[in-house]
Structures are given as C-alpha cells and as structure tokens.
C-alpha positions in Angstrom: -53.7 47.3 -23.3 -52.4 47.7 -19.7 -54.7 45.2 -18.9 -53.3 42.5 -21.3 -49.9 43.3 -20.5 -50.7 43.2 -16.6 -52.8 39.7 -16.9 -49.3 38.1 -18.8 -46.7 39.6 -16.2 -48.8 37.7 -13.6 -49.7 34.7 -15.7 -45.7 34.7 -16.4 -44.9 35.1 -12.4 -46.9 32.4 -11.9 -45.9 29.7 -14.4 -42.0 30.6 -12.8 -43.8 30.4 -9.1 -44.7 27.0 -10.0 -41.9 25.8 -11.9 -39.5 26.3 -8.9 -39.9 23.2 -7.3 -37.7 22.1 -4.1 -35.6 18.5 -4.8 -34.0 16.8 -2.6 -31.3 15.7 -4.1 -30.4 12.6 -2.3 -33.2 10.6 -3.5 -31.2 11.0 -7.1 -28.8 8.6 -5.5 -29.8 5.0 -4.9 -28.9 4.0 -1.4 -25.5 1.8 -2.8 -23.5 5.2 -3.7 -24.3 6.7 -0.5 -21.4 5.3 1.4 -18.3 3.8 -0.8 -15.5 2.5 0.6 -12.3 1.3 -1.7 -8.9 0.3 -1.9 -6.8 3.1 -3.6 -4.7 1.1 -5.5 -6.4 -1.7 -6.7 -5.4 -4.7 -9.5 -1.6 -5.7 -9.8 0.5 -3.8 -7.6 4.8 -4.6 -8.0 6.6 -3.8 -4.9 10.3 -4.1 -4.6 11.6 -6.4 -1.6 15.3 -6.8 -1.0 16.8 -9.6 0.5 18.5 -7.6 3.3 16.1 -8.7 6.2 14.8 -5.0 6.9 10.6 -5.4 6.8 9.2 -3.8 3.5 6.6 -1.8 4.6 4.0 -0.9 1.7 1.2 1.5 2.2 -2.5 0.3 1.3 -5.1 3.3 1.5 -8.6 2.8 2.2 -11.0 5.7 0.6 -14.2 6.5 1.6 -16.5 8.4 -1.2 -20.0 8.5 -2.1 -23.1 11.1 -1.9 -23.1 11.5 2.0 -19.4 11.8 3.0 -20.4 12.5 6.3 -21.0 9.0 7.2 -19.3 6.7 9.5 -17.9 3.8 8.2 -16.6 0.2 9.4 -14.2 -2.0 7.4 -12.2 -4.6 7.9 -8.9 -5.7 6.1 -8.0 -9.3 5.1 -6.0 -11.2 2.4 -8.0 -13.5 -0.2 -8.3 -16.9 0.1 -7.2 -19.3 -1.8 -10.9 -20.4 -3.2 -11.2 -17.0 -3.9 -8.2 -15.7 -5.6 -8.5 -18.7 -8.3 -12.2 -17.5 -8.8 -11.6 -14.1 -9.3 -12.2 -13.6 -12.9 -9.3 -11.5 -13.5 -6.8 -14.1 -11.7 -8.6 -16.9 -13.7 -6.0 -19.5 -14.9 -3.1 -18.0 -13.5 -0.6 -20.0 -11.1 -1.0 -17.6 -8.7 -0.9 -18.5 -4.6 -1.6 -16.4 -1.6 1.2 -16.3 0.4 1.2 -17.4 3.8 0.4 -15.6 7.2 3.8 -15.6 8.4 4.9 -13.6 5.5 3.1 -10.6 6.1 1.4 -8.3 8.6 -1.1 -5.5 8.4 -1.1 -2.8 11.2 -4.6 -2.5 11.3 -6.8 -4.9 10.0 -10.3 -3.2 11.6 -10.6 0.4 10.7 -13.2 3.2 11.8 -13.9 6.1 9.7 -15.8 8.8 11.5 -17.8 11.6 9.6 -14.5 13.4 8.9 -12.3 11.1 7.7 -12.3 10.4 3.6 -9.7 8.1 3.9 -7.0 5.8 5.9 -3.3 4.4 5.5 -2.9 0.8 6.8 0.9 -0.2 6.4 1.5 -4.0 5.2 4.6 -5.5 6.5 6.3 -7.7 4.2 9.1 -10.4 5.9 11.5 -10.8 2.9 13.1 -14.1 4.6 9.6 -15.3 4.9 8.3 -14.6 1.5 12.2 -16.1 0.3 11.4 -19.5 1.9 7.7 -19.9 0.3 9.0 -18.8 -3.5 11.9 -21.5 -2.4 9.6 -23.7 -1.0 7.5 -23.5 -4.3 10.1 -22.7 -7.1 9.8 -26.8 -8.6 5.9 -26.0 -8.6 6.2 -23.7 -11.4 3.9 -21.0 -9.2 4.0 -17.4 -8.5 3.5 -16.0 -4.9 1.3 -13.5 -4.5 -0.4 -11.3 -1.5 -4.0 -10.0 -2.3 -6.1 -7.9 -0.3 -9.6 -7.9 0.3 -12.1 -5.1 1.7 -15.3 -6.1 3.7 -17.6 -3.8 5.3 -18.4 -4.5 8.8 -21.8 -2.7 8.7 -23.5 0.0 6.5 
C-alpha cells in the first residue's frame, strides 16, 4: 500500500514537473502592438478662439503604449492634406477644408520618445486674425474650416 501511494506522489510530482512550462510572453503579441503611438484626443475636437488677437494655444498629446513600453520611438506631426481629409471615411462628404499654414503653428512637429517617456505635449498655435481672414475669405463658399492632425512614424 505504501508502495502504491509512493509510485502516485511521484507519478503526481511529475505530471506538475512537466506541466510547468516557461512562456515567453511576448511572442503572445504580434510585432504591430509592440510599440503604439497615438494622438490622445482623436476625432472632432471644438476649441474656443476669441477674436482678441492673443494666440490660442491648444495642447495635442502624443501617447506611446504597447507590450514593450521601453522602446524608443520617432514621430512626426503634420496637418492632413487636402486629398486626404476628403478621403477619410469619416470626413466623407463634408465641406470641410484644411486651413492654411499661416494659420497655425505646432511647437514641435519631430518628437523623440526615449525608453522612459509614455507620452508628449506638443502645443498648437492657433492665429485668430488668420483663421478670421480664411472663414471670411470662404464664408460665400458655403465651407467649414478645419485643422486636422496627422501622426507618422519616422521609424519602428
């Protein structure tokens, strides 16, 4: 009877020996979701410019996420094009128009992320006389101004 119950405690430790297998658990990840990079607040965004001449400044923050956080990352800030704003599914058949350079002005279009860093504030100046002149400029058109942004990876 010792026997039996001997032979099952070491049949038992080594069915739980075996079943302990080591994973690495980044190979659960595909390579995409290792590094993520994304704007914050993303879709349509209302921000309130006066027509006093001060510069509306309006925050736009960049996140980095994914499975390895401690990666570096490269990105690089820039406003849609035309082409691509009336593409964009979700702009599709609107009368929207990208406003024009001289009516905005980011403070950093190329940004580093180093291992550290999970995410980073660029600050988008608006010119309210600017932006005033174009929706003049435009008013007859029937069209609404609009400023989009656009996040590009410089490497992976």
């Amino acid at each position: 009877m010792k026997k039996i119950v001997y032979i099952l405690f070491l049949f038992g430790l080594l069915f739980v020996n075996s079943s302990c297998e080591e994973t690495d658990y980044q190979k659960l990840f595909p390579a995409e979701v290792h590094k993520i990079l994304y704007l914050k607040n993303s879709g349509f965004e209302d921000v309130t410019i006066y027509r006093d001449g001060t510069v509306t400044e309006y925050p736009v923050t960049i996140v980095k996420a994914g499975s390895e956080l401690a990666t570096t990352a490269n990105v690089r800030l820039r406003v849609l094009t035309q082409k691509e704003l009336d593409e964009d599914a979700g702009y599709a058949g609107s009368s929207y128009k990208v406003l024009s350079a001289n009516c905005f002005k980011l403070s950093a279009d190329a940004i580093e992320f180093v291992s550290t860093d999970f995410y980073k504030i660029a600050n988008l100046r608006l010119d309210p006389a600017a932006i005033d002149n174009e929706i003049s400029a435009h008013r007859n058109k029937n069209q609404s101004r609009c400023h989009l942004h656009n996040l590009c990876t410089a490497n992976k």
